[in-house]
C-alpha positions in Angstrom: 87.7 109.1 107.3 90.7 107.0 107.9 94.2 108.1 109.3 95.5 108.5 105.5 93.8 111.5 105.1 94.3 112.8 108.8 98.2 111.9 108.3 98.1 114.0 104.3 96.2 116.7 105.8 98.8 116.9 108.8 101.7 117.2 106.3 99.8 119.4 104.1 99.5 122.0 106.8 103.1 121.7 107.6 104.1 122.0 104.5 101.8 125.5 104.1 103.0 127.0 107.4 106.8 126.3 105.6 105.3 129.1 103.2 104.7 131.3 105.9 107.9 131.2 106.8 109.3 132.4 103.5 106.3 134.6 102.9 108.2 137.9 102.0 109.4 135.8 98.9 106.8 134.1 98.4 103.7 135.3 96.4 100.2 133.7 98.2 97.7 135.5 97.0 95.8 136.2 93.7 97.1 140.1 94.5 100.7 139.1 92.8 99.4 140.6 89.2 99.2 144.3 90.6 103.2 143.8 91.3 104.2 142.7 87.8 101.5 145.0 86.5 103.2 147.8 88.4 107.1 146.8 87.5 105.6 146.5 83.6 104.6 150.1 84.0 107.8 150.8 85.2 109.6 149.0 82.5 107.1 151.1 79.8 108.8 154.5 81.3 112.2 153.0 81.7 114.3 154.0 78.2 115.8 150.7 78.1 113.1 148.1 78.0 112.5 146.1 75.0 109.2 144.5 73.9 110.9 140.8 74.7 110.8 141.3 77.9 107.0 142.6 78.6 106.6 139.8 77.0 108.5 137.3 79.1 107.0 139.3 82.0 103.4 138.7 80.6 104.3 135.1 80.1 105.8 134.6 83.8 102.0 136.1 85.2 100.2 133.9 82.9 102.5 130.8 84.3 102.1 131.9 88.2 98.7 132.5 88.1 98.4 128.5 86.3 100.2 127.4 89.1 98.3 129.0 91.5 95.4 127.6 90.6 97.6 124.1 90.8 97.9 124.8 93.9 94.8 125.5 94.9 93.4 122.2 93.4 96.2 119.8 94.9 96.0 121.5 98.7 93.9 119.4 101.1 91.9 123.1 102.5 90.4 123.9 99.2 89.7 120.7 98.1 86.5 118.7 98.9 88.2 115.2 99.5 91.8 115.0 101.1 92.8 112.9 98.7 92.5 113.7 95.2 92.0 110.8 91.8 95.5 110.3 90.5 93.8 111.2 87.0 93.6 114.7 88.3 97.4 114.8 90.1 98.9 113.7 86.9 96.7 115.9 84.6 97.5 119.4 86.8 101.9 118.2 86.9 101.7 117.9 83.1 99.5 120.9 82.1 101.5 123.3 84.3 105.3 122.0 84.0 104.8 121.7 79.9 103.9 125.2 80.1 106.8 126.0 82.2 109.5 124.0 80.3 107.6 126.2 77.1 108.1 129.5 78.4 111.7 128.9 79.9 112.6 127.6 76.2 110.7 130.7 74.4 111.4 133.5 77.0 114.5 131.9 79.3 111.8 132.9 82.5 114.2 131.7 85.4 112.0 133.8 88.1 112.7 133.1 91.7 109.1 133.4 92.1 107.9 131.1 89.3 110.6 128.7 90.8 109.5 129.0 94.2 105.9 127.9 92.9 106.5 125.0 90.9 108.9 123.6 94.2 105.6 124.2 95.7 103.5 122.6 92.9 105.5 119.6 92.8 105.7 119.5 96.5 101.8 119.5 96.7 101.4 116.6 94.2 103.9 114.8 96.3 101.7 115.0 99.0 98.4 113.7 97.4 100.8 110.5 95.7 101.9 109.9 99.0 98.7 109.6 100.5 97.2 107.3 97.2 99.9 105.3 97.9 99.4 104.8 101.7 95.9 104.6 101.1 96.4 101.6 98.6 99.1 99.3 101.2 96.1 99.7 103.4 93.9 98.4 101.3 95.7 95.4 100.1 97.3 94.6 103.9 94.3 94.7 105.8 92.2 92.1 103.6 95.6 89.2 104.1 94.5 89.1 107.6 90.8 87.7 106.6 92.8 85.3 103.9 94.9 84.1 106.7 92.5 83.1 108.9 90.8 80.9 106.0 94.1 78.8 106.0 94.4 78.6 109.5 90.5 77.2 109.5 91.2 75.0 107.0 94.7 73.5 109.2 92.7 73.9 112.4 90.4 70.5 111.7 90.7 67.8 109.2 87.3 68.1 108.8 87.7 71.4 107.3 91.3 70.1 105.3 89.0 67.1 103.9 86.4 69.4 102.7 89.3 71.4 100.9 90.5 68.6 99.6 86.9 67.4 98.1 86.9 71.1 97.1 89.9 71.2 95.1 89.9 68.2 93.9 88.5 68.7 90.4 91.2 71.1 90.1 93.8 68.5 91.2 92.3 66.2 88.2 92.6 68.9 85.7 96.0 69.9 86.2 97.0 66.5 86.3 95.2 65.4 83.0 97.1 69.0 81.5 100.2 67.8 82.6 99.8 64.2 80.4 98.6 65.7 77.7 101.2 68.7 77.0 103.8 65.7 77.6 102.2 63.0 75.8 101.6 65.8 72.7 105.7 66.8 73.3 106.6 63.3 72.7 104.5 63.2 69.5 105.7 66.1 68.2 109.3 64.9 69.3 108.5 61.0 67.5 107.2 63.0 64.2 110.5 65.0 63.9 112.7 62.4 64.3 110.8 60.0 62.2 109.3 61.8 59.7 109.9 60.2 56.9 110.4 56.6 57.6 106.7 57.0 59.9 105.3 58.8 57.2 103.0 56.1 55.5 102.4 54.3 58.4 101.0 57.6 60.3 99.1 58.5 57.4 96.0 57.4 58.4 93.9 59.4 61.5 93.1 55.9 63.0 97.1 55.4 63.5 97.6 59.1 64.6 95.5 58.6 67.4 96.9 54.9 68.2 100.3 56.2 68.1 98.9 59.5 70.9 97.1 56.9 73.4 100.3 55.1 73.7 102.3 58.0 74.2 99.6 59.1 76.8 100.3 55.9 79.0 103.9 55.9 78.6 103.5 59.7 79.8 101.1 58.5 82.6 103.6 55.6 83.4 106.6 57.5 83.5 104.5 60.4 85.5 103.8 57.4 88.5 107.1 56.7 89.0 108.2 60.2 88.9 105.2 60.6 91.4 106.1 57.7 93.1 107.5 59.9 96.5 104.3 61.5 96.6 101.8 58.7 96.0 103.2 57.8 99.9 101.3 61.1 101.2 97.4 61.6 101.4 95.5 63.7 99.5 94.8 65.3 103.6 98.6 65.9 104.0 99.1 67.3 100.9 96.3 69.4 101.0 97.5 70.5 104.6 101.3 71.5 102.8 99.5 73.3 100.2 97.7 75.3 102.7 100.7 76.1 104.7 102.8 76.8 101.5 99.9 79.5 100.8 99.2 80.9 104.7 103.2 81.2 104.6 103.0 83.7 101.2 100.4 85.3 102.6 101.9 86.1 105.9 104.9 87.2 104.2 103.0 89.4 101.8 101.7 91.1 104.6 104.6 91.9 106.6 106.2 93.4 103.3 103.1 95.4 102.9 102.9 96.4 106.4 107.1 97.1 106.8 106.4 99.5 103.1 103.9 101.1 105.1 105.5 101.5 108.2 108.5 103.3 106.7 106.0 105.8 104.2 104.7 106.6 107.6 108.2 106.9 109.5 110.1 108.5 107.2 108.1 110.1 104.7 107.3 113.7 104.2 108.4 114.5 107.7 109.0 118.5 107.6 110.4 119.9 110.6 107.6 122.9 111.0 104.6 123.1 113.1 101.3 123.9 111.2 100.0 125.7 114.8 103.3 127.9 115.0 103.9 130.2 111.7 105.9 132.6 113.6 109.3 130.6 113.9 112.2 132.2 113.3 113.8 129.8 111.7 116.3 130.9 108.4 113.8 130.5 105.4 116.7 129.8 103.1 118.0 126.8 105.2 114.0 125.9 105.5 113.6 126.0 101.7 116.8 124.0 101.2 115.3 121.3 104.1 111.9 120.9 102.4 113.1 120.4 98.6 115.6 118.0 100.3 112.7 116.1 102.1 110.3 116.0 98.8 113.5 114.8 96.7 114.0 111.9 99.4 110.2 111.1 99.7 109.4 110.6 95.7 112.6 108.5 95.8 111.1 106.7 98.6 107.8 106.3 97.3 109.3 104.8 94.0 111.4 102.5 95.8 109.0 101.2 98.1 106.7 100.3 94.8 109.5 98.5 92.9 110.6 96.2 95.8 107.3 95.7 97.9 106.3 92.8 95.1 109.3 91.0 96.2 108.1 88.3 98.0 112.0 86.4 98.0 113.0 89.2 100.6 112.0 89.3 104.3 111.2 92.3 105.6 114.6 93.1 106.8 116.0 92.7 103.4 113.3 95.2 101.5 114.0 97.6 104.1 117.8 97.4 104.2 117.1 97.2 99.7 114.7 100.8 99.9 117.0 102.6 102.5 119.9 101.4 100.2 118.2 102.6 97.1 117.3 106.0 98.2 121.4 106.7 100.0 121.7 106.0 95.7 119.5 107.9 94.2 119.6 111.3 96.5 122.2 113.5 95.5 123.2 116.4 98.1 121.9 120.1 96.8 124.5 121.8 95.6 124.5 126.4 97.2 126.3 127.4 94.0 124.7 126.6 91.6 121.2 125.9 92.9 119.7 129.1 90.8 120.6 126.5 87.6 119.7 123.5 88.7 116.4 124.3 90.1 114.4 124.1 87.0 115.6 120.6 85.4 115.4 119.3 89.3 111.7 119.9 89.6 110.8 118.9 86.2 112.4 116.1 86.8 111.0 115.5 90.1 107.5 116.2 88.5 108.3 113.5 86.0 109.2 111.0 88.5 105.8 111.3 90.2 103.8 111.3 86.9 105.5 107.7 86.4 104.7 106.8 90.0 100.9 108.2 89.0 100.5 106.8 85.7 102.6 103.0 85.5 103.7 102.2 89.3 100.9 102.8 91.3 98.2 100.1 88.8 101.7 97.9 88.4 101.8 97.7 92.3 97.9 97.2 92.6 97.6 94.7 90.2 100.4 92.5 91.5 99.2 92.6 95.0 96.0 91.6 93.0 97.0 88.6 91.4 99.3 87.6 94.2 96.5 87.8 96.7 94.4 85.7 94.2 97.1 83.2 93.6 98.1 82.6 97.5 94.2 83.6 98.8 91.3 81.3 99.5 90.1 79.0 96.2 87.1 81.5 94.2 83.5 80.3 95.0 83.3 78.4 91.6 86.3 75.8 93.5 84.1 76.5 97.0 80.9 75.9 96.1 81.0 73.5 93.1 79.7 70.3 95.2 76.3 72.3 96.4 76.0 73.4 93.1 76.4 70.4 91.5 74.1 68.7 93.6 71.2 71.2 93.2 71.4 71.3 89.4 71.2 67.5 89.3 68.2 67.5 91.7 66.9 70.6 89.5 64.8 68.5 87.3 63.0 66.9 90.2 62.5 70.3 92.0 61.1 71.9 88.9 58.9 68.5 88.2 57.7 68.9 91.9 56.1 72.8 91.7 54.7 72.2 88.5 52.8 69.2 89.6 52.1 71.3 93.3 51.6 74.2 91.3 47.6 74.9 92.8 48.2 73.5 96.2 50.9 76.4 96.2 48.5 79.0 95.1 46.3 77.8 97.3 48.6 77.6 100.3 49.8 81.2 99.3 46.2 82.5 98.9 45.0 81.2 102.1 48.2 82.5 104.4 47.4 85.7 102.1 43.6 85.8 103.7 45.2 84.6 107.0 47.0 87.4 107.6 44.5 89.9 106.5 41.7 88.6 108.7 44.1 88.3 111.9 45.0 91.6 111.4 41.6 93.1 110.6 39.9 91.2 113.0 42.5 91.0 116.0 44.1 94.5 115.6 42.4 97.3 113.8 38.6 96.2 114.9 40.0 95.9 118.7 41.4 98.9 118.2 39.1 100.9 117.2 37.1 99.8 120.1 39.7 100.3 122.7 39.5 104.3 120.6 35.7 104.7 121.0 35.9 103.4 124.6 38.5 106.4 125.4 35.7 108.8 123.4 33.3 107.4 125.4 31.2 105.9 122.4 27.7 104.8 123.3 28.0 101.7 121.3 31.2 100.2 122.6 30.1 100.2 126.6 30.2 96.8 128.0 26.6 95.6 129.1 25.4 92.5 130.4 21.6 93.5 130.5 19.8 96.3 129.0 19.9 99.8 130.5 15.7 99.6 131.0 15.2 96.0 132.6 15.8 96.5 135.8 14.0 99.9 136.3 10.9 98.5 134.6 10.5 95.3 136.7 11.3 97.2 140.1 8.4 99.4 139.1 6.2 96.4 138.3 6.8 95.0 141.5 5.9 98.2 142.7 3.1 98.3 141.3 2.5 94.5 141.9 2.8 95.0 145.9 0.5 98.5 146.0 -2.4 96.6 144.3 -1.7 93.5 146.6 -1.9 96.2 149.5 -5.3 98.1 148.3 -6.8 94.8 147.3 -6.1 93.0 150.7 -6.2 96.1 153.9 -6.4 93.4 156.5 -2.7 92.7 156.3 -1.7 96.2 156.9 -4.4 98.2 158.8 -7.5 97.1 158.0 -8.3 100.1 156.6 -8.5 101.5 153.4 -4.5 102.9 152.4 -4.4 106.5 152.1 -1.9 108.2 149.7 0.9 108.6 152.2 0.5 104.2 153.1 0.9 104.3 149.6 3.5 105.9 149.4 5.7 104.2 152.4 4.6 100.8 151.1 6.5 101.9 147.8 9.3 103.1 149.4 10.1 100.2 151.2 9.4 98.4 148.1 12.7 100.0 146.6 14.3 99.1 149.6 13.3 95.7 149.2 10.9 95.3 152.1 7.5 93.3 151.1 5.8 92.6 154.7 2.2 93.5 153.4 2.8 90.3 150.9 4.8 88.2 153.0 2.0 88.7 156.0 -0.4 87.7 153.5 1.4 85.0 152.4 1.7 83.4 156.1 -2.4 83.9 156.8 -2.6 81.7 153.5 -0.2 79.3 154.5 -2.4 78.3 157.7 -5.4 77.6 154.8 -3.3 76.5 151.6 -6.6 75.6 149.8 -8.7 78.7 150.7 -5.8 80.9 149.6 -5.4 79.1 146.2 -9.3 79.1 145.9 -9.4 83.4 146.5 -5.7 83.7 144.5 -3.7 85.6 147.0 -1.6 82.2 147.8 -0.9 82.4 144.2 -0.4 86.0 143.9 1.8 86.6 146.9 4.3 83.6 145.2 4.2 85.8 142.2 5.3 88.7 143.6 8.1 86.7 145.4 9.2 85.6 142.1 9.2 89.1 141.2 10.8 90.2 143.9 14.0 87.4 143.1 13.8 88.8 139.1 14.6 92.5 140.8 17.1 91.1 142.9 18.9 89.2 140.5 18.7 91.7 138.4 20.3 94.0 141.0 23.2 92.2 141.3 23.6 91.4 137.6 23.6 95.4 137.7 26.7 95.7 140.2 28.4 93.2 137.9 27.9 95.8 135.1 28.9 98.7 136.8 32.2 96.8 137.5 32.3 95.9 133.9 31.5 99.0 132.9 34.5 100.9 135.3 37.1 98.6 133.9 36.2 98.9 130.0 39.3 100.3 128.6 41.2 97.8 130.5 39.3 95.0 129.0 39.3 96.8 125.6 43.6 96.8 126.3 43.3 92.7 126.9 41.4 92.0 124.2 44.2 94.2 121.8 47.2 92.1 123.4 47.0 89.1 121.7 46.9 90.6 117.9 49.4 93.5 119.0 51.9 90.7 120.8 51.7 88.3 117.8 52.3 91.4 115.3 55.3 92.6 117.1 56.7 89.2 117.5 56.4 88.4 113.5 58.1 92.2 112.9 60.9 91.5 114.6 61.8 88.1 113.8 61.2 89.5 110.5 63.2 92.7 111.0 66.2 89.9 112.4 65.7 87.9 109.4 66.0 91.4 106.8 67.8 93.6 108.4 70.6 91.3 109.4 69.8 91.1 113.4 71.1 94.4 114.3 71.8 93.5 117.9 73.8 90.4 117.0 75.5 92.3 114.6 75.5 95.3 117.5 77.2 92.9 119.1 79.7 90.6 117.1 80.9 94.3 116.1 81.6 95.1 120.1 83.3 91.7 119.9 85.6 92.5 117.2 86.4 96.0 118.5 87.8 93.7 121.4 89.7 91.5 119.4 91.1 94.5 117.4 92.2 95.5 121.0 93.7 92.6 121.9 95.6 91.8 117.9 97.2 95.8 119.2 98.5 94.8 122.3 99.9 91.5 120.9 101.7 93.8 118.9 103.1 95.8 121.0 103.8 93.4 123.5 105.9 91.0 120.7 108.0 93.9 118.6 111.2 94.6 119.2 111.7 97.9 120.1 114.8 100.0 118.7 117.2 101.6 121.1 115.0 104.2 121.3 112.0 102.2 122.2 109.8 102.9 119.2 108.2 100.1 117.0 109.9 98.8 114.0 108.6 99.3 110.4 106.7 96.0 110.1 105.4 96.4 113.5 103.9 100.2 113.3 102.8 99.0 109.7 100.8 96.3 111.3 99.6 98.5 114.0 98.1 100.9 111.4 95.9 98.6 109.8 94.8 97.5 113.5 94.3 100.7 114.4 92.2 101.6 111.0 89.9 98.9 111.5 89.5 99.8 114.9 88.2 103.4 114.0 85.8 102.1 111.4 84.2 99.9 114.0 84.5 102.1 116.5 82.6 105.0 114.0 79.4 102.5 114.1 79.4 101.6 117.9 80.6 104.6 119.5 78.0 107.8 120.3 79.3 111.1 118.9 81.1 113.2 121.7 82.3 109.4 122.7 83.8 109.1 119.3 86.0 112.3 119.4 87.6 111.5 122.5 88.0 107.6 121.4 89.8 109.5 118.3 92.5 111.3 120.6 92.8 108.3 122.3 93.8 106.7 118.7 96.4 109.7 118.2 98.8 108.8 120.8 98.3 105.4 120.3 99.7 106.0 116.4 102.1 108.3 117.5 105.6 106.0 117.0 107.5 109.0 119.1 105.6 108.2 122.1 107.4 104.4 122.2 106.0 101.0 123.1 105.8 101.8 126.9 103.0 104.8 126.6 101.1 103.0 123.7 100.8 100.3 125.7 99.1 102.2 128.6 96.8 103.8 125.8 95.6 100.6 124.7 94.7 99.9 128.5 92.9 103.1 128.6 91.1 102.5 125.4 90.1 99.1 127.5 88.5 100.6 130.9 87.2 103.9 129.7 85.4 102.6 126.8 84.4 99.4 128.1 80.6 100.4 128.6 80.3 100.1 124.0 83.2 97.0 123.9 80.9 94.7 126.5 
């Protein structure tokens, strides 16, 4: 939603609280029927009604309830889109007005009413052209701006004029070999006339034809170099630059025409004096209805005037707006009270016809101008761009193509094995580590962490056990001397499991003082055993701690050994999302960037017009300020969070607002800056 349809809707609802003004006179509601119903009752009793006129009254309800549903159609409230296809402007004018120029001829229906309506009709379709027609000046201005800076970039470096110049250089050739030949076949066809019969027999042959053209193509070419002879003096850079400048100049000047016929649509278009918000004036409706006709007379003229001159790229700005203003003082002609009742029907059909022109021949005339003059003075088309590249690739085509079908399998391979690649990195480095991580948080038997089985180390602590209670029973002496009762027994295993072998080690140190003895009986041998054991247990016992650690910390190991795979997806995803999807934060950002530069191509504006005596922007200026200022609110849409947006949109109001002057505008643009500077960084 730009400003157009903000500014139509504006005037629209001015225009409709005009009718409220008048309302007593006029009919707005589908309810009119019942009153002409009731008056043709009336007329059926009265003694001196006549079957012409219930039918001129049955006419005159057909033809206001047809223009009521005109009206309906071309109003902004009741319609889906604010502005409406000029297809559907021009077909509701000419279906309802032919009707009404075909019952004023059949029935000589002059109603107040019916009048009243068609003003209103008329009035409406007035609106919606006016708003195609702003609609379309935006359009082709805003665009010039981008062509512009094309010709500045190609003036900025010679760099970029020398590639322009390789650019358009086959062009250059082409018009120059045209040129020879249209002058070379001028003078044949000038030789052959004069000559015609003395040449004939010579000429006769083809062979001569074509001697007698290639001489007449070097004379041409001769004659062409000395006319050329000024020029030859420049480079091909410098004349490149001129042509350039030549074309950035056009362009500039198209725009300021474009922007000044937009600027004074805007100023001095449609402007009723009524407030939508405010029905209840007490203004005089006659002097109101007089005002209004007067301001839609003015504003078709306008429009009309503004297409025929906008083209004209020979006048400055000044000049096509002193030529419209001029034009319009012409063409409006002051409403005359007396005889207003007569001229009101011919006026509006005449008016009607005036915008059905504007509809059907000005409006494409004016588009395809701009068209063609934006093509003529715009940047060269991509065939004049791009013709080096794409020259280059389709003479290196053959070798390309020659080259994958000779690489064709290592291809297929390569594409097969990245294809396998990918599959097993994700399989093995993603899903299987995290599906462990999943049956670690379930607590899944089969993904706990182990270094050693659960079993080992309860089965050799109760070995040794069992190792150091046989060495006891087998050997009293080191212990009591005695045969161990059951609680020995017991004691000797419990300091077993607390790691405590005396009975073995005190065996161990008798056998020591006799080495050879105690290998002889085997309890030298046996007491190292069990001290080897006893080291398995222990070993094993820390080996177990390490577990337990393991074990306490398995979901976080589960986590590290998902990183890698998760990192090196994510990674790949968004380079690829930056690659696809246009890096949305650069493009986040360049859009923040231009918002600024929107911001600051405003206040150069404002700070360079000239204001009038009043202060307020010229037409060229506010022109150019509105295609700022639309850009600006369709970046502005995609940057800006909702509730933001609304308040950046009032903001935008005043800064359109031309009655406000150059002063306040100014300070809006500064407030635009610091309040909304969080979304323009």
């Amino acid at each position: 939603m730009s400003f157009v349809t903000d500014h139509v809707s504006k005037v629209d609802g001015q225009l409709d609280a005009l009718q409220l003004l008048r309302q007593p006179s006029i009919p707005a509601s589908p309810e009119l029927p019942s009153t002409f119903v009731e008056t043709h009752e009336a007329s059926d009793v009265s003694e001196t009604s006549e079957r012409s006129s219930e039918l001129a009254e049955l006419a005159e309800l057909a033809q206001i309830l047809k223009i009521q549903a005109a009206i309906k159609a071309l109003s902004t409230a009741s319609s889906f889109s604010a502005l409406l296809r000029p297809e559907t402007i021009w077909a509701a004018l000419d279906q309802t007005l032919k009707a009404s120029v075909a019952n004023s001829e059949e029935f000589r229906v002059s109603s107040t009413q019916v009048l009243e309506l068609e003003w209103l009709l008329v009035s409406k379709a007035a609106i919606q052209t006016y708003g195609i027609i702003l609609n379309a000046l935006l359009e082709q201005t805003i665009p010039l701006s981008n062509e512009i800076g094309y010709w500045d970039q190609v003036l900025g470096s010679y760099r970029c004029t020398g590639l322009y110049t390789v650019q358009t250089s086959p062009r250059r050739l082409w018009c120059w070999a045209n040129d020879i030949y249209w002058d070379a076949w001028q003078r044949l066809q000038n030789v052959r006339s004069a000559g015609e019969d003395e040449e004939e027999a010579r000429v006769s042959l083809i062979s001569d034809c074509w001697r007698q053209f290639y001489g007449l193509v070097k004379d041409s070419m001769r004659d062409r170099s000395l006319a050329d002879m000024q020029s030859k003096f420049l480079s091909p850079l410098t004349m490149s630059r001129l042509e350039a400048r030549w074309k950035r100049n056009h362009l500039k000047r198209l725009r300021e025409m474009s922007a000044s016929g937009l600027g004074i649509l805007m100023d001095e278009g449609l402007i009723f004096d009524a407030d939508e918000e405010a029905p209840g004036s007490t203004k005089d409706p006659f002097n109101s209805k007089e005002e209004w006709r007067s301001v839609v007379s003015k504003s078709v003229s306008l429009m009309e005037m503004v297409l025929q001159n906008i083209n004209t790229l020979e006048l400055g700005a000044g000049e096509f707006e002193e030529t419209v203003f001029m034009s319009v003082d012409d063409d409006s002609q002051p409403p005359q009270h007396n005889n207003m009742e007569k001229q009101s029907v011919p006026q509006v059909v005449r008016l009607a016809s005036r915008l059905q022109e504007i509809l059907r021949f000005q409006i494409p005339t004016h588009i395809t101008t701009s068209t063609e003059l934006a093509t003529e003075y715009g940047r060269p088309s991509r065939l004049v761009r791009y013709w080096l590249p794409g020259l280059a690739l389709f003479l290196s085509s053959g070798s390309l193509i020659r080259i994958l079908v000779n690489s064709k399998a290592e291809i297929l391979t390569w594409i097969r094995e990245f294809g396998m690649t990918s599959m097993d990195f994700w399989n093995n480095w993603v899903v299987e580590p995290m599906k462990k991580v999943v049956r670690t948080i379930r607590h899944d038997k089969d993904s706990e962490i182990a270094i050693m089985s659960r079993e080992s180390l309860k089965g050799d602590r109760d070995s040794l056990e069992r190792m150091v209670i046989d060495f006891a029973r087998d050997n009293p002496n080191t212990s009591t001397g005695f045969p161990l009762t059951n609680s020995e027994i017991s004691v000797i295993r419990a300091k077993v499991r607390e790691g405590d072998l005396t009975p073995v080690l005190r065996a161990y140190e008798k056998d020591l003082r006799k080495p050879f003895m105690g290998t002889i009986r085997g309890d030298l041998v046996r007491a190292l055993l069990i001290q080897v054991q006893k080291t398995k247990v222990d070993v094993e016992l820390a080996v177990s701690g390490i577990d337990a650690l393991l074990k306490s910390q398995e979901l976080v190991f589960g986590f590290v050994g998902l990183a890698p795979g998760i990192l090196v997806s994510l990674s790949l995803s968004r380079w690829l999302g930056d690659v696809f999807a246009g890096r949305r934060g650069k493009v986040q950002g360049r859009k923040q960037g231009s918002m600024i530069r929107i911001l600051r191509n405003i206040d150069r504006i404002l700070s360079g017009s000239t204001p009038s005596e009043s202060g307020m922007l010229s037409y060229k200026d506010h022109g150019m300020l509105l295609c700022e200022v639309h850009i600006l609110r369709q970046k502005a849409q995609r940057v800006l969070p909702g509730e933001i947006h609304n308040e950046f949109l009032e903001e935008v109001k005043d800064l359109v607002d031309l009655r406000t002057g150059i002063e306040r505008q100014t300070r809006v643009v500064e407030r635009i800056r610091w309040a909304y500077s969080k979304w323009l960084r």
